[in-house]
VMD Tcl script that draws the C-alpha trace (Angstrom):
set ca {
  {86.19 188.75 122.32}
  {83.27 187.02 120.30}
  {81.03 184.61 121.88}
  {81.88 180.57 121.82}
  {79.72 178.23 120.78}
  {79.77 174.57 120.75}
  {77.55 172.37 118.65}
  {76.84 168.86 119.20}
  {74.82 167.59 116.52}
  {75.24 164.08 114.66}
  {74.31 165.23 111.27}
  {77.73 166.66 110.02}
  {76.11 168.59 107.53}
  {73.98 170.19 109.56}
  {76.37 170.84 112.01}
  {78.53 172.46 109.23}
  {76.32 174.66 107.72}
  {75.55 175.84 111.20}
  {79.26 177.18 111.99}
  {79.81 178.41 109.00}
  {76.74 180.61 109.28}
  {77.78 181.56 112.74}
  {81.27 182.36 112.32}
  {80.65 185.02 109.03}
  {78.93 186.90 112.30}
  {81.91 186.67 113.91}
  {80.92 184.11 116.93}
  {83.72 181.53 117.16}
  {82.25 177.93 116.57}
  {83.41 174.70 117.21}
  {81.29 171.57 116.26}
  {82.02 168.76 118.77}
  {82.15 164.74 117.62}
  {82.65 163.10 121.35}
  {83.33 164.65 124.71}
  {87.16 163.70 124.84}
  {88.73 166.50 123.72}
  {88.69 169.52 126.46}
  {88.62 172.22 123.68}
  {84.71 173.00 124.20}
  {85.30 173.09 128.21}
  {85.33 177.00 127.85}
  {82.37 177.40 125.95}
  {79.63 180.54 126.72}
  {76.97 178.19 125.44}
  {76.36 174.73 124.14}
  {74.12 174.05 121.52}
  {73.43 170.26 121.66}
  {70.87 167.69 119.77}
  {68.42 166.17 121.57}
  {68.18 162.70 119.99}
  {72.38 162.18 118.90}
  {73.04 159.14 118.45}
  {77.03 159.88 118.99}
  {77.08 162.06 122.09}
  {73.66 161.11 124.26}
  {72.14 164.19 125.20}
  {71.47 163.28 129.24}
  {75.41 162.93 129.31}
  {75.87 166.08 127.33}
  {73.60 167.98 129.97}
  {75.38 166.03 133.12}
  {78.70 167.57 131.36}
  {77.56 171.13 130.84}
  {75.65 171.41 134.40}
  {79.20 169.99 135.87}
  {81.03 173.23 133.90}
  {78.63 175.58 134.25}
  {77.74 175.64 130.53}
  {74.47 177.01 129.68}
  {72.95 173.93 127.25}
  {69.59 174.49 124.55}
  {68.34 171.56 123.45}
  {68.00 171.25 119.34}
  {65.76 168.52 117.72}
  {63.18 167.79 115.09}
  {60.24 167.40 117.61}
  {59.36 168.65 120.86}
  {61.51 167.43 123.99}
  {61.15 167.31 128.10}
  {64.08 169.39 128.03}
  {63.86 173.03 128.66}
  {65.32 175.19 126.04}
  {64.68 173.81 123.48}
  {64.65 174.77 119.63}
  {62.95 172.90 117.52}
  {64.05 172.70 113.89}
  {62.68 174.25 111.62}
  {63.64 177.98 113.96}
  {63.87 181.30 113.27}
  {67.07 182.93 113.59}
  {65.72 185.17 115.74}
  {64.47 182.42 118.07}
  {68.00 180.79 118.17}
  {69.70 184.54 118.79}
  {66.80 185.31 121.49}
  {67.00 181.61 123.03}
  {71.05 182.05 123.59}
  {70.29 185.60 124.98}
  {68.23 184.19 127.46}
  {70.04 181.85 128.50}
  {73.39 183.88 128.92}
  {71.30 186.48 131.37}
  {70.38 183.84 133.45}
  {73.73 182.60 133.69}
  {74.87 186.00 133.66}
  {77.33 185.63 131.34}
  {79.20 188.41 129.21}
  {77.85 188.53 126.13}
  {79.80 190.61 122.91}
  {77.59 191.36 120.43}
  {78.94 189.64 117.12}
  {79.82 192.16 114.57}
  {77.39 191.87 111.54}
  {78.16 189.88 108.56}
  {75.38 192.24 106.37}
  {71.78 191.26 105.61}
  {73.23 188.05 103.44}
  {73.66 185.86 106.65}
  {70.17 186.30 108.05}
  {68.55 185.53 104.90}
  {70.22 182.33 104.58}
  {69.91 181.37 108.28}
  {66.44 182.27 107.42}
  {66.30 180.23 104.13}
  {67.44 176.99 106.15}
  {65.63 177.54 109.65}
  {62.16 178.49 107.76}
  {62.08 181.84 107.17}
  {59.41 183.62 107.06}
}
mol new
graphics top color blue
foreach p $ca { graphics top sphere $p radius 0.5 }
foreach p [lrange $ca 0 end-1] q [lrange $ca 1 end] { graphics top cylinder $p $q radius 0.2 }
display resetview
């Protein structure tokens, strides 16, 4: 069993590059367009953008606090929402951040099997490596 994620983010290319990144570690991704569908409802964790303009972020965190979804907060500049990450972030800030947040919600966590070195240098590359 390999951890869920769900991604709300408006920028589709963004959101794209973030799954595919995620899933060569073998977490199981699914980027999310509107709050219809019922296919995220069994998410670990929620990754969701702080300033989308297609899902707003308030109803986003009314949604995941109504499921019991743990929720971080991802945006270009800082937020009043707490966690956050804001972009450019270190991979290890978004693998420590979901960490976190799974404890406190003490949620099973299965460590993704590695995808080799090539995966956290480009999660690096995009996110700001340093």
């Amino acid at each position: 069993m390999s951890l869920k994620v769900v991604i709300f983010e408006d920028d589709k290319d963004f959101a794209d590059f973030m799954k595919d990144l995620m899933e060569q570690s073998h977490y199981e991704v699914l980027n999310c367009y509107n709050l219809k569908k019922n296919d995220w409802h069994d998410a670990d964790i929620v990754l969701g953008d702080y300033r989308n303009k297609i899902v707003p972020f308030e109803t986003l965190r009314n949604e995941c606090a109504s499921k019991g979804i743990p929720l971080i907060a991802i945006s270009g500049a800082d937020t009043n929402y707490s966690p956050q990450l804001i972009k450019p972030f270190q991979l290890e800030d978004l693998q420590s951040t979901i960490l976190n947040e799974l404890m406190k919600k003490n949620k099973v966590i299965t460590r993704p099997r590695s995808a080799g070195g090539n995966f956290m240098a480009r999660m690096k590359n995009i996110f700001g490596g340093r």
